[in-house]
N, C-alpha and C positions, 0 to 999 in steps of 0.2 A: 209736570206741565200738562196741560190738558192737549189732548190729543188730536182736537179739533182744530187746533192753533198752534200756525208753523213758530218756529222759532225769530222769526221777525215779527210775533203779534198779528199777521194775516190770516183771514181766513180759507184764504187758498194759494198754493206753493205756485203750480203752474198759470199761463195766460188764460183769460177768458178766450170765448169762443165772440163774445160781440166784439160787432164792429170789425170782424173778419173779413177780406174783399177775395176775391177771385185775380183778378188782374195784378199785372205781372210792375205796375208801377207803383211807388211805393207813396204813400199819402200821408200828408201831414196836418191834415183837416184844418187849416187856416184857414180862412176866410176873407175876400175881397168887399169890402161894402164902403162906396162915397168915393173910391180911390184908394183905401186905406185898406194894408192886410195886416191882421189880426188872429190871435189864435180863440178868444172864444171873448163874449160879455158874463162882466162880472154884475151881479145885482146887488147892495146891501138895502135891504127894508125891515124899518122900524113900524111895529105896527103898534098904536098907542089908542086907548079904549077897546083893547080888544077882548075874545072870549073863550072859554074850550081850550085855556091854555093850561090845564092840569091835567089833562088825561091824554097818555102817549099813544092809545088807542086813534084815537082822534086826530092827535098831529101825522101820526104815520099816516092813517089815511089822506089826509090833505095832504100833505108834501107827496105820497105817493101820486094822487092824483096833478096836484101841479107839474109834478116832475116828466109823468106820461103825455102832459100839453106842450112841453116846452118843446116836445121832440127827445127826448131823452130816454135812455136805456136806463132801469133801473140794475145794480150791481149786488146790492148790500146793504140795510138798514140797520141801526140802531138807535135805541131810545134810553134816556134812563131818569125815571121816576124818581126826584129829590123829596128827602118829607124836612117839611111838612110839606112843600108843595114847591112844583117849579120842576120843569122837562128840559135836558139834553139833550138832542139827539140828529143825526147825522143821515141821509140818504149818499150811498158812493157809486155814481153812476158810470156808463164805459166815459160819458164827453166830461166830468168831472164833480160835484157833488150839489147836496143841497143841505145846508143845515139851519138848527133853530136852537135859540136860549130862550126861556121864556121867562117872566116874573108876573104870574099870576098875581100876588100881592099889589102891583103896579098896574096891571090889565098892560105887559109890554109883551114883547117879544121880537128877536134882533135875530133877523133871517140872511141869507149869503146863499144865494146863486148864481153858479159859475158854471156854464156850458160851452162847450167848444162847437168849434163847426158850423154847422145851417141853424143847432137848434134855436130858440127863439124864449130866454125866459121871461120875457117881458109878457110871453101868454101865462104863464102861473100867478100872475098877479091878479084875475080875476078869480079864478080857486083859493086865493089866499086871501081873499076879503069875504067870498061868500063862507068858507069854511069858519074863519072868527071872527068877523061881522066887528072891524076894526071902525071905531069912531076916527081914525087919524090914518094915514099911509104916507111917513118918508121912507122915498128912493134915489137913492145913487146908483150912478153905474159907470164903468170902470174897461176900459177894452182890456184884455188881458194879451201880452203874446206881442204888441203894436210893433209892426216892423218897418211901417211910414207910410 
């Protein structure tokens, strides 16, 4: 087994260091907004006439930068390069991830952003249309956590 990688498939055994607090009260980053507490919004977007959807160089930068807008801590990326063509690949942040499939073939790609807390991903949607310059943008979103 490769040495980098604990025996659960992780890339690290112990806890990160984000999102670590000083104070002695214990936080569950829920979130109050309208009346409603929630643990984080979930995004899915479909982005259809889009472009720069075969090169994982390119995706990770754009998800990385979406991901830096939302308010979010970056954790851990992966990408992976399908041939003939078409990108998987996953950003795992401390408030929770960002990921994308893509079908260049189609000009699609079916994106999932889920952050907990203050963050905010409904700002990565404008990094995510200037990055592939989508002729089309559906979004869903999803409170995640809803506890009324």
């Amino acid at each position: 087994m490769d040495s980098l990688v604990s025996p659960l498939g992780m890339v690290s055994e112990t806890p990160s260091e984000a999102q670590t607090f000083d104070t002695p009260e214990a936080k569950d980053h829920f979130v109050e907004r309208d009346g409603v507490r929630f643990a984080g919004t979930h995004l899915i977007i479909d982005l259809w006439g889009a472009t720069n959807l075969n090169d994982p160089a390119h995706i990770d930068s754009v998800l990385r930068e979406a991901a830096i807008e939302t308010g979010a801590t970056i954790l851990h990326g992966h990408f992976h390069h399908f041939s003939p063509e078409g990108v998987s690949g996953v950003l795992v942040l401390a408030e929770s991830h960002v990921s994308i499939h893509t079908w260049p073939e189609r000009a699609y790609a079916a994106l999932d952003i889920f952050v907990c807390g203050i963050c905010n991903p409904y700002k990565a949607v404008p990094i995510l249309k200037k990055g592939f310059l989508p002729e089309r943008v559906q979004l869903a979103e999803h409170k995640r956590g809803l506890i009324g």
